[in-house]
C-alpha positions in Angstrom: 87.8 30.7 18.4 86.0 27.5 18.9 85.4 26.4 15.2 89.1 27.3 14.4 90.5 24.8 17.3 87.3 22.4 16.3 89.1 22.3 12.6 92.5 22.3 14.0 91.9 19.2 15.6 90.2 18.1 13.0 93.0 18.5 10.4 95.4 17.1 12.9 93.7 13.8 13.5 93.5 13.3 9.5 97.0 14.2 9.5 98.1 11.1 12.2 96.1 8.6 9.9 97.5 9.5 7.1 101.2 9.6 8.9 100.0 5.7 9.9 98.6 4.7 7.0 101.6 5.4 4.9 104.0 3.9 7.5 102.0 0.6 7.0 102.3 0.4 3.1 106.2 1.1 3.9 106.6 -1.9 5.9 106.4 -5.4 5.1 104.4 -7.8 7.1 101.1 -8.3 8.5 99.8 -5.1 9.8 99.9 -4.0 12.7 97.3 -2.9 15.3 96.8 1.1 15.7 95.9 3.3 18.7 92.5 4.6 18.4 92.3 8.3 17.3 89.1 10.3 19.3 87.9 12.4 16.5 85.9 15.8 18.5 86.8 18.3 16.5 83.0 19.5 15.7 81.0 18.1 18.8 81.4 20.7 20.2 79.4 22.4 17.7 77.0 19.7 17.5 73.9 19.8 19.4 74.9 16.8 20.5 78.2 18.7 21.7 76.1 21.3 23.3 74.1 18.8 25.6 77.4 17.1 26.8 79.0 17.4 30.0 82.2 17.4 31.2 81.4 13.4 31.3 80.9 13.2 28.0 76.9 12.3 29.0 73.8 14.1 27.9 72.7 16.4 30.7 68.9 15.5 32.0 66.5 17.9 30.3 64.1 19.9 33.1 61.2 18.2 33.4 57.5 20.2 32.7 55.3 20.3 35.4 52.6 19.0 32.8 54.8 15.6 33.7 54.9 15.5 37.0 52.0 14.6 39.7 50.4 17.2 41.3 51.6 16.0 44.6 55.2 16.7 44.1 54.5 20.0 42.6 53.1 21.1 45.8 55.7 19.8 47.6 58.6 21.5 46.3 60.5 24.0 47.9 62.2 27.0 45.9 65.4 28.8 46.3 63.9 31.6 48.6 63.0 28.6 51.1 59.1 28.6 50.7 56.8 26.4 49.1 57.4 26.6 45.4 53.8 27.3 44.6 53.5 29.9 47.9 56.5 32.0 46.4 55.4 35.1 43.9 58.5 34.7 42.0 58.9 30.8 41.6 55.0 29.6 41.1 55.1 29.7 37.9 57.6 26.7 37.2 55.0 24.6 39.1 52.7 25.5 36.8 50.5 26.9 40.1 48.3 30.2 39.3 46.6 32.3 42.6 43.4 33.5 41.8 41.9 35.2 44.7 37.8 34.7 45.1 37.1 38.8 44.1 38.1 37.4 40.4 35.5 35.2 40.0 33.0 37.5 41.8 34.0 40.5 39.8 32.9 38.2 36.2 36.9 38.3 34.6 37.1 34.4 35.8 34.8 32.0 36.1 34.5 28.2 36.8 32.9 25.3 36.2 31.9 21.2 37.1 33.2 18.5 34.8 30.3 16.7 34.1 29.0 13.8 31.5 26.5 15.2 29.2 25.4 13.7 25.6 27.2 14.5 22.8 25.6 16.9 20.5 25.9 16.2 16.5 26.1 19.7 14.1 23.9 20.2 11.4 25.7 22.6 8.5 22.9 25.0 7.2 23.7 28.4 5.8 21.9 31.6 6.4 22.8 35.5 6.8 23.1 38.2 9.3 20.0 40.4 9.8 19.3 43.1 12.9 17.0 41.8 15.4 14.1 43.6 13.9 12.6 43.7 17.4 15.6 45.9 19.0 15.5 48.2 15.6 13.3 51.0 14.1 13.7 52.1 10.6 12.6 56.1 10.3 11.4 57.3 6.8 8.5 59.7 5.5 5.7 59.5 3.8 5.9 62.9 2.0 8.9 63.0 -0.8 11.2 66.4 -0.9 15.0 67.2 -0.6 17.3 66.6 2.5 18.6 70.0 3.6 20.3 68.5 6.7 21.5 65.3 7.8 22.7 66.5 11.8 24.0 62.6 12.6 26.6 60.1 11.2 26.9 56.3 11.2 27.1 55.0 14.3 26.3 57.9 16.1 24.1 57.0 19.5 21.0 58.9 19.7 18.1 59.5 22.1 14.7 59.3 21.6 13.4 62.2 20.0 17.0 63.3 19.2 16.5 65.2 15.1 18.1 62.9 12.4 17.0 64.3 8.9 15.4 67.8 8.0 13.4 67.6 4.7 12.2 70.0 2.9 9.0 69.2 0.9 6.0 70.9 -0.5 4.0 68.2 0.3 4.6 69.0 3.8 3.9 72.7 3.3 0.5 72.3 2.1 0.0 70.0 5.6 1.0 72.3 7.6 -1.2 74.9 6.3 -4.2 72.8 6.0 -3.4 72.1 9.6 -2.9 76.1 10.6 -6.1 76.2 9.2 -7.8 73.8 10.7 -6.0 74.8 14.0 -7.6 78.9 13.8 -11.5 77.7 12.8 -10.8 75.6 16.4 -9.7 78.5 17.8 -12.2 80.6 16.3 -15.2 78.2 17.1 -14.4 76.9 20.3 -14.3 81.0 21.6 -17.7 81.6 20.1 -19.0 77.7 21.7 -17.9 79.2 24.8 -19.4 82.6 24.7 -23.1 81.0 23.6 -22.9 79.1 26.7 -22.2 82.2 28.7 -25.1 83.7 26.9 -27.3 80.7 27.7 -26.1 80.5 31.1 -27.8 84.0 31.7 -31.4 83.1 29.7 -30.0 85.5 26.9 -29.6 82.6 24.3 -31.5 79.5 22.9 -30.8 76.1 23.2 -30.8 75.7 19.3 -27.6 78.3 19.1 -26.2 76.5 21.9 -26.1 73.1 20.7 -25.7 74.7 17.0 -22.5 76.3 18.0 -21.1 73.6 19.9 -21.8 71.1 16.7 -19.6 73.5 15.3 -17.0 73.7 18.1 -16.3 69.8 17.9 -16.1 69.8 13.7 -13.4 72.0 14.0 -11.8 70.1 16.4 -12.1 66.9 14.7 -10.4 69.0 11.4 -7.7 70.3 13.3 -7.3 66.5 15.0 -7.5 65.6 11.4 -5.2 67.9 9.9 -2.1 67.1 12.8 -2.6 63.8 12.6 -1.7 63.4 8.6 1.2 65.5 9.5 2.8 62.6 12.3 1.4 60.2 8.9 3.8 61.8 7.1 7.2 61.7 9.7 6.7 64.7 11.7 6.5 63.8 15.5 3.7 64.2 17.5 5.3 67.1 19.4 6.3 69.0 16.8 2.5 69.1 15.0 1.1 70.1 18.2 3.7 73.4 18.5 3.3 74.2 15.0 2.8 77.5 14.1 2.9 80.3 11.5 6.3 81.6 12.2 7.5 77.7 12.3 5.8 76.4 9.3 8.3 76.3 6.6 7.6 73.1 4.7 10.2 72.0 6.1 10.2 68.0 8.1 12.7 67.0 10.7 12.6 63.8 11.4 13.5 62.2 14.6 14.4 59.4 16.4 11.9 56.6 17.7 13.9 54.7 20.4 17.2 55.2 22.1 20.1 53.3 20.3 22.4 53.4 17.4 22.7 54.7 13.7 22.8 51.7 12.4 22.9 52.9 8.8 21.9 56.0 6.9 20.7 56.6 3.5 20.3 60.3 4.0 22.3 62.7 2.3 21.8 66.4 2.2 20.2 67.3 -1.2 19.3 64.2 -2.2 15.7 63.4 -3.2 13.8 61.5 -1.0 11.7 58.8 -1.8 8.6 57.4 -0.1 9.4 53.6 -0.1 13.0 54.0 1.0 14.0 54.0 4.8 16.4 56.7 5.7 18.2 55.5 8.7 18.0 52.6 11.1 18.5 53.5 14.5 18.7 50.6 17.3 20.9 48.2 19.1 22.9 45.8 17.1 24.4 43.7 20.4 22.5 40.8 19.4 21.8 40.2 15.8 19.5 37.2 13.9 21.0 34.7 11.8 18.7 33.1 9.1 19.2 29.7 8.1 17.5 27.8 5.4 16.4 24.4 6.8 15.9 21.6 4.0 12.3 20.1 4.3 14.3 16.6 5.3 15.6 18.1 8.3 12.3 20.0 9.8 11.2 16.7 12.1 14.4 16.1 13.5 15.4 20.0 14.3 11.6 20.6 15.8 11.7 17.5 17.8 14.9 18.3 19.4 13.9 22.1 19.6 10.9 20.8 21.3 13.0 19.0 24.2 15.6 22.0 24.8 16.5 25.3 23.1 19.3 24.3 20.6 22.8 25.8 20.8 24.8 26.8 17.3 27.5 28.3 16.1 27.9 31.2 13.4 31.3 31.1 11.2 31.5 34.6 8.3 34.2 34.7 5.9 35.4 37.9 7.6 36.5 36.1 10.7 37.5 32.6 9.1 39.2 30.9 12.1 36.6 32.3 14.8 33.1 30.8 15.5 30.3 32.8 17.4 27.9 30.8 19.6 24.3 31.3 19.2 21.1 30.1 20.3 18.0 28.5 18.3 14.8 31.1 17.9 12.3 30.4 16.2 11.5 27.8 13.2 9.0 29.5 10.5 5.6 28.0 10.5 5.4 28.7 6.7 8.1 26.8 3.9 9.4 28.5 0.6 7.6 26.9 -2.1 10.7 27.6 -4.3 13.8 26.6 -2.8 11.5 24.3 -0.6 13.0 25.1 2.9 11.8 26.5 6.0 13.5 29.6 8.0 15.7 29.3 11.0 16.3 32.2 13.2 19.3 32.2 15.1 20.2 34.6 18.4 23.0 35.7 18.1 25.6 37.7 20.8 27.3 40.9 19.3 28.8 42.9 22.0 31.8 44.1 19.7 29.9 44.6 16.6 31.8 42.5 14.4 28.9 40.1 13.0 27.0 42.8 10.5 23.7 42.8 8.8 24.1 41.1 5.0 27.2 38.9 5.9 26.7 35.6 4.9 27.0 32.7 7.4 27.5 29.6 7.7 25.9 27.9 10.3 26.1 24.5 12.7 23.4 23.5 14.2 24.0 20.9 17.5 21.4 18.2 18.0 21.6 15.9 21.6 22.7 12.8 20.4 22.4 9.4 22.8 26.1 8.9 23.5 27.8 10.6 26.5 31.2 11.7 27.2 32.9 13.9 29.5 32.9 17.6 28.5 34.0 21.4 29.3 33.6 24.9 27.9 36.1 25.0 25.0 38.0 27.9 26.5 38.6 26.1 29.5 40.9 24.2 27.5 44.6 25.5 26.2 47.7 24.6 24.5 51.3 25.1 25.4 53.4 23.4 22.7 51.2 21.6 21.3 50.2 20.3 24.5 46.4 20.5 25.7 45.9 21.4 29.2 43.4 23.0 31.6 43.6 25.3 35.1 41.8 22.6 37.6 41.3 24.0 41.3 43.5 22.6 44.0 42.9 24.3 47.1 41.8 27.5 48.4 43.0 30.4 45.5 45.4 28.3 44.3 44.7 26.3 40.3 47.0 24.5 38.9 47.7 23.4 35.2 47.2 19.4 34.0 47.3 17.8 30.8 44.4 16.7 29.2 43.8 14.6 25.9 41.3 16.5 24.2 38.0 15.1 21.7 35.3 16.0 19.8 33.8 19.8 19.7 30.3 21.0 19.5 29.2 24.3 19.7 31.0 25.5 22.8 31.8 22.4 24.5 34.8 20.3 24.2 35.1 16.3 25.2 38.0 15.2 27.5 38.9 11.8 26.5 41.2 11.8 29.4 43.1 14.0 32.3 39.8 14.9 34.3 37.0 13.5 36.4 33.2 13.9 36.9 33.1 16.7 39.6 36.5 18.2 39.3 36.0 22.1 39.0 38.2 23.7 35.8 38.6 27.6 34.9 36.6 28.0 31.8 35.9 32.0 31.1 39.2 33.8 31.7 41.7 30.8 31.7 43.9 32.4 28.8 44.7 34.4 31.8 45.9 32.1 33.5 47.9 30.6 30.8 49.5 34.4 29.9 50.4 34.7 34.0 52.1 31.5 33.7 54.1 32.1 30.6 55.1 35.4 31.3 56.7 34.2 34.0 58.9 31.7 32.2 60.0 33.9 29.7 61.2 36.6 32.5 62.8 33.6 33.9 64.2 32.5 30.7 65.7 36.6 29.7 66.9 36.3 33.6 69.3 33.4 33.4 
């Protein structure tokens, strides 16, 4: 209904000019002033229309709480007759968040000091994702044959001793009888050894058959030592050589797990051939990974000096997570330099609770050196946006944090400069402010559906 009276209005105030403007070529003389016409057909559909009053005047838009001084924020009072920021349902439009202390003991929030520390400048390397091969163990054989069984899957977590692969192999056949062998001249010996003694014991032996049959006693033994021991050299475990026997030799190898962890890949696949040089399965914990770098023979100096003075932070970017960094932590620097490419390796520590950051990805990687200048920093997810605003949860008093604007600087690795909003000392919400943020815009837009 409104855009047909909007036009009607329209068409009728064309219609009076154009009644007046004819009337003034009919009549002779000078012209004559005319009323003025209000044209308002369409302000109404204007957004210009839609902020007018009944005055005629632009109604005052609300203003944010990013706007207004902390002290007046405080001091409002809401419709239900409390303080705003006191009231469950109305803290929000102050921008106010409660956090009670248990958060912050329980690790989901966590804070920290504003404080002037020196600028750090990145250095851009590049490099790739390896496992840490200190938290890995790669399980292979030394005995080739034919997977008959593979009894675990990728990713699967395992125990130690927990059977991965059974092989079967005739390599491993003639070990284990060589070793069954071996295992009944023991046996066999080390009855007789005992039964000379007896004899000796009772004056009805000789010293020479003694000693003579205990030589023999401890050659077997050292074949049958012998004989077990090329069995674990060839991927049996210890365990399993020892409680070999006749009914159980098969020539048949299960190979098991050396360390409690993850399958972090497997190459085994039941009847394929198996070859000596090839690892079948890695099995370990991939929460923290090594990054590689190359570092250019220009750069060594600088990077060992600084590495010298504190352990370096970085970051690690992968094409598979383009708009994400991970922060990491300078190892090691290698004592040796490629002769070809004429670098020197960089190992990087590197957090992967979630697994995302796998071994082979490429990476780019930043590198933050202490420069002299300082500046005024936080964690970078202490600080947010609201549209397009920065902003950051600064504590107030007791469990209550409220929400002020910030103008925010430079980055490096996971710090970010505050040109201006805070001071030295003031205590911010760095891990677990997005949930801060979500609290407070949640609110708004229930508000907002409300009204």
């Amino acid at each position: 209904m409104k855009p047909l009276y909007g036009m009607f209005r329209l068409v009728l105030a064309l219609s009076i000019l154009s009644v007046v403007s004819c009337n003034q070529s009919a009549t002779s003389g000078p012209p004559r002033a005319e009323p003025a016409v209000e044209v308002t057909a369409l302000a109404g559909e204007s957004e210009l229309g839609r902020n007018l009053g009944a005055t005629g005047k632009a109604e005052p838009q609300e203003q944010s709480d990013l706007d207004r001084p902390v002290e007046d924020l405080f001091r409002d009072t809401c419709e239900h007759g409390k303080k705003t920021f006191e009231c469950d349902e109305c803290r929000y439009e102050t921008g106010v968040v409660k956090a009670p202390a248990g958060l912050f003991e329980g690790g989901l929030l966590r804070t920290e000091k504003v404080s002037s520390e020196r600028v750090e400048v990145p250095l851009s390397l590049t490099g790739e994702v390896r496992f840490d091969e200190r938290r890995v163990a790669h399980v292979n054989t030394q005995a080739g044959g034919i997977v008959r069984e593979v009894r675990v899957a990728l990713g699967d977590r395992v125990k130690k001793g927990q059977a991965l692969v059974e092989i079967e192999s005739v390599e491993i056949g003639e070990a284990e009888g060589a070793y069954l062998e071996a295992d009944a001249v023991r046996r066999l010996t080390r009855r007789s050894h005992e039964r000379v003694a007896e004899l000796r014991n009772r004056g009805f032996s000789s010293e020479q058959e003694y000693l003579e049959s205990k030589q023999e006693s401890e050659a077997a033994e050292i074949r049958a030592e012998s004989a077990s021991g090329k069995l674990v050299r060839l991927g049996m475990a210890a365990a399993d050589a020892k409680t070999l026997s006749l009914a159980s030799a098969m020539g048949r190898l299960v190979l098991r797990a050396p360390v409690d962890g993850t399958v972090l890949s497997l190459h085994a696949v039941s009847g394929e051939v198996v070859r000596t040089e090839e690892s079948l399965a890695t099995i370990g914990d991939n929460a923290t990974v090594c990054v590689w770098a190359d570092l250019y023979e220009r750069d060594i100096a600088l990077v060992t000096r600084k590495q010298l003075e504190t352990k370096l932070s970085a970051t690690v970017a992968v094409k598979a997570y383009p708009d994400e960094e991970f922060p990491g932590t300078v190892d090691i620097i290698s004592p040796a330099m490629n002769e070809v490419t004429r670098t020197a390796a960089l190992r990087l520590q590197v957090k992967n609770a979630d697994g995302r950051l796998l071994a082979g990805m490429f990476a780019k990687v930043k590198i933050f050196l202490p420069g002299n200048e300082q500046a005024l920093s936080v964690s970078g997810s202490a600080v947010l946006e609201d549209e397009g605003r920065a902003f950051v949860f600064i504590h107030h008093h007791d469990d209550f944090y409220v929400r002020r604007p910030v103008s925010p600087g430079r980055s490096w690795a996971d710090r970010t400069e505050v040109v201006k909003g805070l001071r030295v000392g003031e205590t911010v919400v760095a891990d677990g402010a997005f949930l801060m943020k979500s609290d407070v815009l949640r609110s708004k837009m229930g508000a907002g559906c409300a009204d």
